[in-house]
N, C-alpha and C positions, 0 to 999 in steps of 0.2 A: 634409764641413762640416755642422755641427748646421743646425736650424733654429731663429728665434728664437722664445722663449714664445708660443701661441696660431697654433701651426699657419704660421707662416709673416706671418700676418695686421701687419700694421704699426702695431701699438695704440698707439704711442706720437706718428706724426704726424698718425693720424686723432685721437687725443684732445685732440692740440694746434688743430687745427684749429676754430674757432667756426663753422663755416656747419656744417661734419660735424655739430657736439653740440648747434646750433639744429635742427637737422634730427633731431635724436635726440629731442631734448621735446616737438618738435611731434608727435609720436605718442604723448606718453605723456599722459593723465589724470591728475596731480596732485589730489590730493583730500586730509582729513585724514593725522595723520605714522604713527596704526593702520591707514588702510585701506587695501587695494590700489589702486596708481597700476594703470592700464588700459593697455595697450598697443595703439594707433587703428590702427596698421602692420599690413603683411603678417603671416603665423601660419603657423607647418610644419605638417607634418602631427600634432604632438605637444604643439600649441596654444602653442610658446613663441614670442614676437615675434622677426620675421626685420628685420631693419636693414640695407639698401642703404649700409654705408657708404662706399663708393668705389666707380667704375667701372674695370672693367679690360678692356680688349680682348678680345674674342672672344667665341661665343655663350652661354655658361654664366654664371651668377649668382656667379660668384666678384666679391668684394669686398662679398658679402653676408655679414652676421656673426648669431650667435641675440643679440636685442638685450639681454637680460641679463647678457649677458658683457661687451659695451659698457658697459652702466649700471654694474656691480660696478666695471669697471676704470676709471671716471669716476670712481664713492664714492670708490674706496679707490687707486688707483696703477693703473700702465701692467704693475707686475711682480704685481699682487696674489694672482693665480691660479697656487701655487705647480703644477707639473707634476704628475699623477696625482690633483687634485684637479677637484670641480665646484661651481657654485654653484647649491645647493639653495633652495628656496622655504620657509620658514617656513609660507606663507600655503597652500600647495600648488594655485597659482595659476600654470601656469608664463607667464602673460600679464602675470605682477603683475611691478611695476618701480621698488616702492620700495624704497629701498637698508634699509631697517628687515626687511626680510621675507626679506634673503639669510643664505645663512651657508656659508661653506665646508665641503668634506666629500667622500668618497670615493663613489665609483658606489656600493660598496655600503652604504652610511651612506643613500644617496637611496633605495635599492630597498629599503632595509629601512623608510625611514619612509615608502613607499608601502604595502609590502605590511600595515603596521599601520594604515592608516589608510585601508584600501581601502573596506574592508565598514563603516564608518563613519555612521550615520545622518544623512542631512543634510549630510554631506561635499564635501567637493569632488570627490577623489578617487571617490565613488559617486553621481557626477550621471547616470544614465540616459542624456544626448546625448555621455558622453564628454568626455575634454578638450575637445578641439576644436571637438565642438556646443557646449560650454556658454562657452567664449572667442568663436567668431561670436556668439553669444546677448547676450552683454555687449557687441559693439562692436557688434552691431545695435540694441542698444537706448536702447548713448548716443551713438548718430547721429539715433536718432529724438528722441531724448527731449529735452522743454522743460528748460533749464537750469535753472531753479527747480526743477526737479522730478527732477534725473540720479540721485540717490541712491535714490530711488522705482523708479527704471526700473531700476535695475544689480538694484536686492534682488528684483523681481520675473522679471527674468531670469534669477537663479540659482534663486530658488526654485523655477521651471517644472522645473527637473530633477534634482527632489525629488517627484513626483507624492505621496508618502505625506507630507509634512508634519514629520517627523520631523527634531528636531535634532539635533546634536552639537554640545559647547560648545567652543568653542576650545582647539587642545592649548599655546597659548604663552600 
């Protein structure tokens, strides 16, 4: 017996579900429809948003999902994620979680628009703290930070791991 789309995962009653997808926003930063939605939620060790969406017996984190796989399959369908496929970042943000900044594509479609966009001035991809220093940097910053002022605080937390100043201008 196959398993069904996403591992097994049951995408179709969890996105039926409104407590499941209120509980899914509440971690996400909504902001203008260009810039990265922030992910407030737990982070793997590869800085992409982890999503507790259902509990399942026993001691392991199973019913845990990477929360952009949630978000993608929320935009677009419960089937959207054909098999051998992943959803990449536009923004190369893997914490971002607006559906404007995904786009399907093959591992190697991802690893190639890393390895181009590694060495990058000002990039994301060549933040100094890493993905994942510079995703805690951005949730520690818009947990401090006065809401008049979160766009202030997000841009100065990316730019800390840019020590040289240096830009790059957006590749979309």
């Amino acid at each position: 017996m196959s398993s069904p789309p996403g591992n097994g995962v049951p995408w179709g009653r969890l996105l039926a579900d409104g407590e499941t997808v209120a509980r899914y926003w509440s971690h996400v930063l909504r902001r203008g429809p260009d810039d990265c939605w922030w992910w407030t939620g737990g982070l793997s060790d590869t800085a992409h948003g982890t999503f507790r969406a259902l509990s399942l017996p026993g001691k392991t984190r199973r019913g845990t999902v990477p929360a952009h796989l949630f978000g993608y399959r929320l935009a677009h369908g419960v089937d959207a994620i054909p098999a051998g496929m992943v959803v990449r970042h536009r923004c190369d943000e893997p914490p971002c979680q607006n559906p404007a900044h995904w786009l399907l594509g093959t591992r190697g479609d991802n690893n190639r628009d890393a390895a181009s966009r590694r060495r990058l001035a000002g990039h994301a991809l060549a933040d100094v703290r890493g993905a994942i220093g510079r995703a805690r940097a951005v949730q520690a910053a818009i947990a401090a930070a006065d809401p008049d002022h979160l766009d202030a605080a997000i841009a100065a937390a990316l730019a800390a791991g840019n020590p040289t100043g240096a830009h790059q201008d957006s590749l979309f």
